[in-house]
N, C-alpha and C positions, 0 to 999 in steps of 0.2 A: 485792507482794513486792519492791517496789523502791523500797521506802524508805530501805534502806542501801546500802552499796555493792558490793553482789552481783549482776549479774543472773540474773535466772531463765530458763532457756528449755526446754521441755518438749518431749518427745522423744514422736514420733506414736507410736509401735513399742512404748513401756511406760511406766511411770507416774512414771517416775523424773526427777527435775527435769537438767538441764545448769546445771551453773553453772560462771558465768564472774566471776573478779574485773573482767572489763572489760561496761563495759555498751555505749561507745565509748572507746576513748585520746580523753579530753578534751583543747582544744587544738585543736579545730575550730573556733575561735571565727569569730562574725559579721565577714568579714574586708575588709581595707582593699584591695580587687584591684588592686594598682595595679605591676603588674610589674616592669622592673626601677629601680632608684634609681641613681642620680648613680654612674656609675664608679670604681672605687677599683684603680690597678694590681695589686692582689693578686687582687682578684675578676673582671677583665677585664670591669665593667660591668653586676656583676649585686648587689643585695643581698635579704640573705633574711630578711625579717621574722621576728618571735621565734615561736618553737617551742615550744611548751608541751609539758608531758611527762605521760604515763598517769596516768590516776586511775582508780578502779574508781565513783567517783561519776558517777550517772546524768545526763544532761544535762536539759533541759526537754523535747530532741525531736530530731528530727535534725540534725545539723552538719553543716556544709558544707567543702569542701573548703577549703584555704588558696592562694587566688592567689597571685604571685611578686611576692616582694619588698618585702614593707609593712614599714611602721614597727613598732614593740613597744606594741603595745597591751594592757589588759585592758579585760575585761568585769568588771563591777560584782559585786562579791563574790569575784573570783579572786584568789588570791595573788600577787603577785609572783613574776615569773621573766624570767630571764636573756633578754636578747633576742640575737638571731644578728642582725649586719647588719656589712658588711664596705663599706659608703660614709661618707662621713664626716661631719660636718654635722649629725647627727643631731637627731632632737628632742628636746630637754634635758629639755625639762616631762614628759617621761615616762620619769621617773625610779623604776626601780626599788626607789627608798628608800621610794616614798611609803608614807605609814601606811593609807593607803587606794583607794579602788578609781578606777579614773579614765573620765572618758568615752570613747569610741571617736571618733576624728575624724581624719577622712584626713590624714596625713602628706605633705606637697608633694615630702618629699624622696624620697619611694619610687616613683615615675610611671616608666617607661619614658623615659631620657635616655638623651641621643648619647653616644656611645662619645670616648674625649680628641681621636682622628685625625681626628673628625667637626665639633669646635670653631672655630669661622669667626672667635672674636672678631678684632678688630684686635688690638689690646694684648695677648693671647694669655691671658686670661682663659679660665675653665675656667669651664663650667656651674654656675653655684653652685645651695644649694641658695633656693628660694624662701624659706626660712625665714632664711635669713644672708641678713645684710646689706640689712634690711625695710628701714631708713631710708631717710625721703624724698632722693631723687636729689638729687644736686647742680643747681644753675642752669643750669649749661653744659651739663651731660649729658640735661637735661630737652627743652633747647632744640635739643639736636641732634637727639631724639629727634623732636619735633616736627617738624625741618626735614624728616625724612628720612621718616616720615610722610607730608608733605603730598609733597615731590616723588617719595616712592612712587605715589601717586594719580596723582602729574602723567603719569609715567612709566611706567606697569607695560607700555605697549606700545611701549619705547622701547630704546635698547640696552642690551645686558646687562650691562657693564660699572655703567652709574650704577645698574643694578635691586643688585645683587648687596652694591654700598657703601651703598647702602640697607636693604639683609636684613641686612646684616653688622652695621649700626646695631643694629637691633630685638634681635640675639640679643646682643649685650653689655650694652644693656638688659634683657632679660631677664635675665640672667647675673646683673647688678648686683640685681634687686627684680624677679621674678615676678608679683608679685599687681598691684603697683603700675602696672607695666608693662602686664598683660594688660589691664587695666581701660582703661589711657588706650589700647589697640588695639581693643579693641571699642566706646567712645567714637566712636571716629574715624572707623569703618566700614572700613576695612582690608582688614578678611575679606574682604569682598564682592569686593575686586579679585584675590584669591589664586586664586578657583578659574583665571583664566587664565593663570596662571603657574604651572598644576600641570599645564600641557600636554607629552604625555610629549616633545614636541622642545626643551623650554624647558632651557636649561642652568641654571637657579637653580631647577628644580624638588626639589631634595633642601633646598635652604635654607629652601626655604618649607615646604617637610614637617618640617623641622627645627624651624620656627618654631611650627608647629601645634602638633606631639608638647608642647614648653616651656609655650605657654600654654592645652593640654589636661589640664595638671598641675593646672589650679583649676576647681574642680566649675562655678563659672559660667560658664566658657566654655563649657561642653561642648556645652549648647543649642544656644549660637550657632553653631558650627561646625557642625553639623547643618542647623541654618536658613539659613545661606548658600551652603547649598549643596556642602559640603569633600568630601563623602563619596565619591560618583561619579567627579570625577577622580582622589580618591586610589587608588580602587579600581583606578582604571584602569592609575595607576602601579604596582600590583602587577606586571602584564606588562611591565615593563621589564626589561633584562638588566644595566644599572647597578647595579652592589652597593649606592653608596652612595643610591641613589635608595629600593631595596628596603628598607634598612635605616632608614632615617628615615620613611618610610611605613607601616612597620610600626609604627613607635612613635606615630606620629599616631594610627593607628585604634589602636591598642591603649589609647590613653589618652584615645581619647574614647570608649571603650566602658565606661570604666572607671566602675560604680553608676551607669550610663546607660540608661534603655531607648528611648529616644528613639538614643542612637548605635547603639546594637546591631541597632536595628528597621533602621535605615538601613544599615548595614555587610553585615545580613542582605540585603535586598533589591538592594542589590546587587552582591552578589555572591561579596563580598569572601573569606568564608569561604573557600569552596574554593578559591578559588584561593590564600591562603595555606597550605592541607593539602597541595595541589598540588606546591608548593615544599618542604614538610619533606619530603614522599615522595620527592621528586626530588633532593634535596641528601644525603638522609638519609644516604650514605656517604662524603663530601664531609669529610675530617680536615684540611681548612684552616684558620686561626685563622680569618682574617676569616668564612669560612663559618661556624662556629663561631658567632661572635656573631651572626648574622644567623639562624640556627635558633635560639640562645637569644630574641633579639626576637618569632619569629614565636612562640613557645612563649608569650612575657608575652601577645601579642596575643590565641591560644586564651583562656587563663587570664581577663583583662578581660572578654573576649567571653561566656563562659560561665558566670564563676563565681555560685553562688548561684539560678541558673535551670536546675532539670532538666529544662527541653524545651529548651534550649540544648545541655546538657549532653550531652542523646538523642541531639541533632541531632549531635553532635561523633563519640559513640559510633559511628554509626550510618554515617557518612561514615571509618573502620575508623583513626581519629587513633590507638587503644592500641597497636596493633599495630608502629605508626612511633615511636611515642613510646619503647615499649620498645626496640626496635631503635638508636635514639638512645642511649639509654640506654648499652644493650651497647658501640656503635662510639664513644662519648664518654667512657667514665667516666673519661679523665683530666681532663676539662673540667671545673672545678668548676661556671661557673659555667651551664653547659648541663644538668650533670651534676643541678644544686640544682633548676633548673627544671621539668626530667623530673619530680620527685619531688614538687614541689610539683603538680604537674599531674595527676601521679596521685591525690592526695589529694583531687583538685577530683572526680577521675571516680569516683575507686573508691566514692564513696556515693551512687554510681548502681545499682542493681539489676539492671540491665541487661547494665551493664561488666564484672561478674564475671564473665561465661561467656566474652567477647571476653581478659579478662587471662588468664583458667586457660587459652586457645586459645597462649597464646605463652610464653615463657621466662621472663617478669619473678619468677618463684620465684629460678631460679638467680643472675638478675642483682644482685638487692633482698641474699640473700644474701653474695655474692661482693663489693658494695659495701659492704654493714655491715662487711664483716671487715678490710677496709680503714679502720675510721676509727676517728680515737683522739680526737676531739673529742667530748663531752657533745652537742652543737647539731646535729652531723651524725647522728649516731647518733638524736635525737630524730627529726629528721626524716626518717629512716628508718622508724621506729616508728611515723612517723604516716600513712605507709604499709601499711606491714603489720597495723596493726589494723583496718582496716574489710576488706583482700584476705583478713585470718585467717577472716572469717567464712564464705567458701563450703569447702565443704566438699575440694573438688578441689584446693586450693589452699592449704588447709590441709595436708592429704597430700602437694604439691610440696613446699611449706616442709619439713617435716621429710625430706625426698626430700634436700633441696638442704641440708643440716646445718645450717639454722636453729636446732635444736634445743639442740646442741652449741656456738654461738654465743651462746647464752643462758644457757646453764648455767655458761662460762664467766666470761659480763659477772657472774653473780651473784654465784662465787666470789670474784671482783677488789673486789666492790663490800658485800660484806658487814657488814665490819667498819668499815665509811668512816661519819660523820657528817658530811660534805661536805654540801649542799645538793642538787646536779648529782650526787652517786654514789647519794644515795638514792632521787634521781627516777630513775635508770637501773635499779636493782635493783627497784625498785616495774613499771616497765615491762616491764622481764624477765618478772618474776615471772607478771605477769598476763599478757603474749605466751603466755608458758606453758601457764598455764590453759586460755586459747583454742582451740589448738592441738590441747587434748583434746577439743573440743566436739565434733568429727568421728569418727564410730563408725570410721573406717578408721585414719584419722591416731592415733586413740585406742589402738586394738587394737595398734597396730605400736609405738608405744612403752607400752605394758606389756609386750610381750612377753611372754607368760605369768609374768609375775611378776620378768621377769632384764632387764626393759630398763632401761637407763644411768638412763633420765629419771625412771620410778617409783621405782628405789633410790633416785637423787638427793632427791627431795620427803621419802622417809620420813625423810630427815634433817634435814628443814628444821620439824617436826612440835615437836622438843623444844628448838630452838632458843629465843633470848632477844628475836630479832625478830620482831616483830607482823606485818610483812610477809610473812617467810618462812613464819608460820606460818598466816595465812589463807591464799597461795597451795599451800601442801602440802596442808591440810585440801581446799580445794576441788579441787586432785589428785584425792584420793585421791575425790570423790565422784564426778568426773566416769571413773576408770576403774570403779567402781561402776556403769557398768551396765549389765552383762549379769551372768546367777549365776555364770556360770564365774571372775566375775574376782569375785564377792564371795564366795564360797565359798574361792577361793585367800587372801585378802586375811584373811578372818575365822582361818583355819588359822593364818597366819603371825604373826597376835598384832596386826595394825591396829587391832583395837579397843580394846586395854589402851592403847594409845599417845592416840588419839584422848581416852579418858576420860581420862589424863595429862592431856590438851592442853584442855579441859573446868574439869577443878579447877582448872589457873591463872587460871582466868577468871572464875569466880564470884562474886563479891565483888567489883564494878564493874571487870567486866573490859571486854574486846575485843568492841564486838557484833559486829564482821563477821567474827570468830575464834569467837564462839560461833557465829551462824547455819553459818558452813563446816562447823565440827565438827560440827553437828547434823545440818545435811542430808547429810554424807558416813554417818552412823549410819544415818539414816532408812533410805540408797539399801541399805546393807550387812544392812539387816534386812529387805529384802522375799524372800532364797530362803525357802524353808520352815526347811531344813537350818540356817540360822543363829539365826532365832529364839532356839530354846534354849540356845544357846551363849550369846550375848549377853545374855539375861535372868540368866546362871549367872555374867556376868562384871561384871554390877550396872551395867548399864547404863540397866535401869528408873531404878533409883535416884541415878543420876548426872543424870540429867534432869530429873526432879522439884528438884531443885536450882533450876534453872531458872521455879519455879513461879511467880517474885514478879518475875519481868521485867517490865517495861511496854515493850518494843519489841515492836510487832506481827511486823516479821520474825523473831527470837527464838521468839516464842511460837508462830508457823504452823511453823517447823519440829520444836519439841517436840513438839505435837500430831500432827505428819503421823511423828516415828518412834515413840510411843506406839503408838501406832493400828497401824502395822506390827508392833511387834514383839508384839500381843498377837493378831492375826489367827492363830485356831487356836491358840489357847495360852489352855486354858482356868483355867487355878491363876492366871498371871497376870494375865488379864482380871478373875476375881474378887478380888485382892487390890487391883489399882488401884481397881477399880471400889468397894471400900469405902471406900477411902481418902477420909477427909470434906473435906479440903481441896482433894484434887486435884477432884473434882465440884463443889466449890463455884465454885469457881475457872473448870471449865469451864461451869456455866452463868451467870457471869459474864460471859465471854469468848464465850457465844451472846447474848448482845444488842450484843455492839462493830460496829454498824453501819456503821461510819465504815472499818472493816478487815472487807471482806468475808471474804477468807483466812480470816481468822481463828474468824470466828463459823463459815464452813462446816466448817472442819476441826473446831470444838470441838464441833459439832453432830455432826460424822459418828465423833469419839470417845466421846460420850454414848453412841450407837447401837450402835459396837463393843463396848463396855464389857458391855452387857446382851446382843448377840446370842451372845457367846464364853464370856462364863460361864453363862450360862443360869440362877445364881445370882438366889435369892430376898432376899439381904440385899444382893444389888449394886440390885436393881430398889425396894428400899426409901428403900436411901442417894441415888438419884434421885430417887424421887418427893417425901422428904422434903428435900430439897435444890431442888427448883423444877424439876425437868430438863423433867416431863412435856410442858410446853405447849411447849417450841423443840421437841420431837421432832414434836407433832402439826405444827408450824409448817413443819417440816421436810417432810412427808410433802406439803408444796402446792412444793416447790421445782423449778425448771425443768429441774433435772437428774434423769436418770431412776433412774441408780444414786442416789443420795441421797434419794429419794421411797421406792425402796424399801428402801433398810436402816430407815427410818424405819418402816415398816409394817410389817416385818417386827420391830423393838424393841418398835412399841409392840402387835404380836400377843402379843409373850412378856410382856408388861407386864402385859395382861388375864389372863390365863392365870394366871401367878404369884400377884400381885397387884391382881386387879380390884378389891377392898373397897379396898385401901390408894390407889388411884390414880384411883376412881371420879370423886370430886370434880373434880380438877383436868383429868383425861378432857373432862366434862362441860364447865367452864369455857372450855377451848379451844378447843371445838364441832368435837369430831371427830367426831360424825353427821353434822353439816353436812359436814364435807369430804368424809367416806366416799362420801356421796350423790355431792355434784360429781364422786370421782375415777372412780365407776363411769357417772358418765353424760354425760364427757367423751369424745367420741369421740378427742381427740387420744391421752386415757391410753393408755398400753402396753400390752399385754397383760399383764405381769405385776404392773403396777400394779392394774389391773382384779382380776385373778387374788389379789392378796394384801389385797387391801379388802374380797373378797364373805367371806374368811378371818377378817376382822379383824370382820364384821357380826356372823358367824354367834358370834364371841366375848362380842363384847359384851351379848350376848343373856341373858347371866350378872348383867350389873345392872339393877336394875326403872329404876332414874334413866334411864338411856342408852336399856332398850329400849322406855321410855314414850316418848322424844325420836324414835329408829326407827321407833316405828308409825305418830307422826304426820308422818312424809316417806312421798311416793308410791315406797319401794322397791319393794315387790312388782312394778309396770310397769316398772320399769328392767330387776331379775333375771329376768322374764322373757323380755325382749329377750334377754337374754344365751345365752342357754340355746339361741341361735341364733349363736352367737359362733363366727367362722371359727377362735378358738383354739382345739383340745378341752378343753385344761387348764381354760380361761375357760369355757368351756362347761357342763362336769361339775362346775365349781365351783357356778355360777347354780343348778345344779338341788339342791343339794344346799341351798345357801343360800334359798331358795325353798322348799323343804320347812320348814329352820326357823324360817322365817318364818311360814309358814301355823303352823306348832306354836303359838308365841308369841302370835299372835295370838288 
């Protein structure tokens, strides 16, 4: 069922699907973790990678959250979209023009960088980004590099003055050409001298942390800083009460953690984690700027540390980071660029399974809310959303959401964004829309906005039904299917005329319409025709025959939900059971649709239609128009299926099949080798009792043709039906004995 862009989700309690136009808000793509990027005075040092926005298309599997602050990347077949990032520098080659899909490949300019106050160059150069200004260094600049280099080595235990115009070298180097630079410091062996100058009394201990964080921006260092040992003292420098010490340490391990398990393994060990949670717990109500950026760092450094790994992720959960993180959130939201972080952070946890119970424990409903309403940017608001759609799916949470007038903030964005052909207004309205949906997947959250029929959000959708957008009209159909289930609300819904709208909403599609507008529409019928009380109304309002419309689809999800509201609306409804069930196309069709092996849905729903068809009419010309149409052998076939209810509608069809027409159905009877099965189902200990129960039913029938009961004699039943006749079921029991008698007759 998830071949289109509907998901399915089935509901313990009754039979009735859940649908959601979202399967995940896609946009979780395989992500570049790499925190924050090159400071830009507007963002105070943070930038936010691009943000993709809802699609109701399924992904391959689970998505992972999005760490802080990558470049704009896609994955291979994804559209183009706007990237968010507020540093400058950018990487040009990832150009939202292109015609096509581009590789993923870590951006240098998104790593965790020193903040402008933080910049040591001499010439007062500002961190550039590795990707500006690659060209080979000038001769002099090479040469200085070198000097200071080698009298680095000469000196690292010497005074701090020549240590510090030494450091000061390396990062204006860096500054100048990152890659070029990092490679001639690991060349040189360097590293190896830093860990003793990351002693917490050392006064050039932030420069050096500074140095790390710059060339932990190139994925081949990252090893190396591990292998020489970086990890241990910097952890250690975590316990210092120097801001600027804390803060460049933070960005070191944060950027060697970063698509590292080799850093991670080592930051884990020791120690590091906590005591970076340590510090957000502790600072967490701390509205100082400078603090400010120093919880945004420690937030990249989580994000690094965790992203993509859920026993990291556990580990975070589990040590109670939601709880602080939200609270951040609250005591920050004018931060943007703390504020960005939160929420990308969220999105790293929230598809933990675990997190869900830890986020519904605290207020991030109200907050998530209170921050959407505030933002008038497309990019903010996305990354809101890409929040709220993995938090939409607990149930609790969903219930807060509409609690905290999410609800109402969405109804709005839609009205705003309706008429727009903007790019960014119909990605917002598509996410609306399906936040929406969501929303209803919850039987509580669900109940409280339909409110028996008067709630704001139900009126809203019925009018999104006759609309001219595609959007609006999948997410209203699928509305209406998700408050379809319980009969209260489809007994309300059928009274007030949803289905004339619905079959409206049907004919504009037929004629290479909308699949994921017809699948909505059909499964909101389906869910609207299982009371009893509706049936007849709905067969009176030509709904059989609005669906049969549908007969020539080739989409498999199309066709499982035809068959599944078929099948409903003729359960107990025996005139229309008999006139489908003559209907030569529609039979043909469905045992067409019983050999689509490839679409299991499909063949079981068309098989357990076949079964319907004959047990509801009880009709001799329906069990004709089957047998002459090929039905027989998928029903015998049906009668060996692993589910118990579909073993027996099948037994119970092909009881009335013999009965009716055993002459007409002998043959094919015979070919499918339903004595053989009969035998198996009764001497299968696993069988049911009513499976047992309706096979010794189905013996004692077929005892009607010499063909079948010459094939009968020759199996040892008589030894099975006696066993029976000792069967802990009575029904099974009094059945054996009966079947056992006419057995001995026959014989």
């Amino acid at each position: 069922g998830r071949a289109v862009s509907v998901a399915l989700r089935v509901s313990s309690s009754r039979r009735r699907r859940r649908l959601s136009g979202i399967d995940r808000l896609r946009g979780r793509k395989q992500l570049d973790t790499r925190g924050l990027s090159r400071s830009h005075p507007a963002s105070e040092g943070v930038s936010q990678g691009a943000v993709s926005g809802c699609t109701s298309l399924p992904g391959p599997g689970r998505a992972k959250g999005r760490p802080a602050g990558f470049a704009s990347h896609r994955h291979p077949g994804e559209e183009p979209r706007p990237s968010l990032s507020f540093a400058t520098g950018g990487n040009d080659s990832d150009s939202d023009d292109e015609p096509g899909p581009t590789p993923i490949r870590p951006s240098p300019s998104s790593l965790l960088s020193r903040p402008p106050e933080a910049r040591a160059c001499a010439n007062g150069l500002t961190a550039a980004d590795p990707s500006a200004g690659t060209g080979p260094a000038p001769p002099r600049d090479m040469e200085n590099l070198n000097d200071a280099l080698q009298k680095l080595k000469l000196t690292a235990d010497g005074t701090s003055d020549s240590i510090e115009g030494c450091l000061d070298c390396l990062l204006q180097a860096l500054a100048h050409n990152n890659a070029d630079t990092s490679v001639k410091l690991q060349e040189s062996g360097i590293l190896q001298v830093f860990p003793r100058l990351l002693s917490p009394h050392c006064s050039c201990a932030a420069k050096v942390a500074n140095i790390i964080a710059e060339v932990a921006k190139n994925d081949f260092m990252r090893g190396s800083c591990v292998d020489t040992g970086l990890i241990p003292p910097l952890v250690q420098l975590l316990n210092n009460k120097d801001h600027e010490v804390l803060l460049q340490t933070g960005r070191a391990l944060g950027n060697i953690c970063y698509d590292s398990h080799e850093g991670r393994n080592a930051v884990e060990l020791s120690g590091g984690v906590q005591i970076v949670v340590a510090h957000l717990q502790t600072l967490c109500s701390n509205i100082d700027a400078a603090n400010q950026k120093l919880l945004t760092v420690f937030c990249g450094f989580l994000l690094n540390y965790s992203n993509d790994n859920d026993a990291l992720q556990a580990q975070l959960i589990n040590m109670g980071v939601i709880p602080t993180l939200v609270q951040l959130l609250g005591i920050h939201s004018q931060h943007t660029a703390l504020t960005e972080m939160c929420l990308v952070a969220f999105g790293n946890l929230a598809e933990i399974e675990s997190s869900k119970e830890q986020f519904a424990s605290t207020k991030i409903a109200d907050e998530l809310v209170k921050l959407f309403k505030k933002q008038t940017e497309h990019e903010k608001k996305e990354m809101i959303f890409e929040v709220l759609a993995p938090l939409a799916e607990h149930d609790v949470i969903k219930l807060q959401l509409v609690d905290a007038g999410l609800v109402d903030c969405l109804l709005e964005l839609v009205e705003e964004m309706v008429d727009s052909n903007k790019e960014d207004d119909v990605s917002e309205l598509k996410t609306a829309s399906d936040l929406m949906v969501l929303l209803l997947l919850g039987d509580e959250s669900m109940q409280k906005l339909f409110d028996t029929g008067k709630g704001s959000v139900f009126q809203k959708v019925l009018s999104w039904l006759p609309s001219n957008n595609h959007q609006l009209q999948l997410a209203g159909a699928l509305a209406i299917a998700n408050f379809a289930r319980n009969d209260g609300n489809c007994i309300h819904m059928v009274e007030i005329g949803i289905v004339q709208r619905l079959l409206n909403l049907l004919d504009r599609h037929v004629e290479e319409g909308n699949v994921t507008v017809q699948h909505a529409a059909l499964s909101a019928l389906r869910n609207l025709a299982i009371p009893v009380l509706n049936k007849a109304k709905m067969l009176s309002a030509g709904v059989a025959e609005e669906v049969l419309k549908f007969l020539k689809s080739e989409m498999p999800p199309v066709q499982f939900k035809l068959l599944g509201t078929l099948r409903m609306l003729i359960d107990t409804q025996a005139e229309a059971a008999e006139k489908l069930g003559k209907n030569i196309k529609l039979v043909e069709r469905l045992v067409e649709w019983c050999d689509a092996k490839d679409h299991a849905g499909v063949m079981g729903e068309s098989n357990r239609l076949l079964s319907a068809l004959i047990r509801h009419s009880k009709s001799k010309d329906v069990v004709k128009t089957i047998v002459q149409s090929g039905g027989v052998k998928h029903l015998v076939i049906m009668a060996t299926s692993e589910h118990v209810i579909m073993q027996n509608e099948a037994l119970v069809a092909l009881g009335l099949i013999a009965a009716l027409e055993l002459g007409t159905a002998e043959q094919d009877l015979a070919n499918a080798k339903l004595v053989q099965i009969l035998h198996k189902l009764i001497s299968d200990d696993i069988s049911a009792p009513e499976i047992k129960y309706n096979s010794l039913i189905m013996i004692c029938t077929i005892m009607g043709s010499e063909q079948l009961r010459k094939e009968a004699q020759d199996m040892p039943f008589k030894e099975i039906v006696s066993k029976l006749r000792r069967h802990e079921n009575k029904l099974v029991a009094q059945q054996a004995l009966v079947t056992e008698q006419r057995l001995v007759i026959e014989s």
